[in-house]
C-alpha positions in Angstrom: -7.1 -4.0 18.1 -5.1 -5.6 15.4 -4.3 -2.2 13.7 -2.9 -1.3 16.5 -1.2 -4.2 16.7 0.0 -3.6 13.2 1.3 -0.3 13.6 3.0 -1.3 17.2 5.5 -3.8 15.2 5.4 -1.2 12.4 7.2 1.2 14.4 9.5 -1.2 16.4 10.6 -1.9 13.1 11.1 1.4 11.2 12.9 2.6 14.7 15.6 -0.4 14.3 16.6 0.6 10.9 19.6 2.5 10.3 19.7 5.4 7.8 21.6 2.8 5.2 18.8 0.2 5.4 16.6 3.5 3.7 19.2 2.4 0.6 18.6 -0.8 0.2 16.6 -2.6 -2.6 13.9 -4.6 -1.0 12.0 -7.6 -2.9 8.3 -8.1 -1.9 7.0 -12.1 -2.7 3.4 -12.6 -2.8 1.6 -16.0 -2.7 0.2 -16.7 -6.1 -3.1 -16.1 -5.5 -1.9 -12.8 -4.0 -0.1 -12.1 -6.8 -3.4 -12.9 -9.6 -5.7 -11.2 -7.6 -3.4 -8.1 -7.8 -2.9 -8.1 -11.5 -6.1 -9.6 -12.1 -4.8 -12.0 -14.1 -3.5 -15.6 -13.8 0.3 -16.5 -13.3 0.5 -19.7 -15.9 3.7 -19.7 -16.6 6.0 -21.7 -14.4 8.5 -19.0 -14.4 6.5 -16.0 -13.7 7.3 -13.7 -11.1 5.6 -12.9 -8.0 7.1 -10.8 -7.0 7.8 -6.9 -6.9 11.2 -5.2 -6.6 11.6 -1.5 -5.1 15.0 0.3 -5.7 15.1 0.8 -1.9 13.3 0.7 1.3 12.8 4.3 1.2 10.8 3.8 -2.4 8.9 1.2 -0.5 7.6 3.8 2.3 6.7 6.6 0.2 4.9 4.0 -1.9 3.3 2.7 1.0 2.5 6.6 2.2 1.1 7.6 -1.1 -1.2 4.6 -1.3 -2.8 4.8 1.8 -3.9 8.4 0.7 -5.2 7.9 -2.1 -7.5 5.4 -0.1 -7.9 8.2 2.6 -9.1 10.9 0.1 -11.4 8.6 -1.5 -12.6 7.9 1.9 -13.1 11.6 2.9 -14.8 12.3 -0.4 -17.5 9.7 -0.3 -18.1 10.5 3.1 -18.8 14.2 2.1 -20.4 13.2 -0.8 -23.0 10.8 1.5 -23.3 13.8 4.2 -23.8 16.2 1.4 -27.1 18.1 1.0 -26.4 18.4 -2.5 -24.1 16.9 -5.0 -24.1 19.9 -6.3 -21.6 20.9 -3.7 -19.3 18.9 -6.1 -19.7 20.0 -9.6 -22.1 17.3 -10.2 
């Protein structure tokens, strides 16, 4: 239920933007524990950034699009992998 949730305002969201909005630079802020647990490190410094800056909203997307991929072919391949009669079937 809350994906769908998720991708409802996703969409109403996407659909309100006009094709300039695709142009513009975007700047993501994350929390600092957000932030350290991403780059696995701590932010000590009082003037570290947490934050990430894409060159547009468009950048963003495809970012987003190529990421959730990635995590889709790893899913397919461990599923294969665990459904496999051999792991063989894989070069292994």
């Amino acid at each position: 239920m809350f994906i769908c949730t998720i991708f409802a305002q996703s969409a109403q969201i996407l659909k309100g933007l006009a094709p300039d909005d695709l142009d513009r630079p975007v700047e993501i802020h994350f929390s600092q524990l957000d932030w350290n647990r991403m780059k696995q490190r701590d932010v000590t410094e009082e003037g570290d950034a947490t934050f990430k800056t894409y060159p547009s909203i468009s950048a963003l997307l495809l970012h987003v699009a190529q990421h959730y991929g990635y995590h889709t072919g790893q899913i397919v391949f461990i599923t294969k992998v665990m459904h496999s009669q051999s792991a063989s079937d894989y070069g292994f």
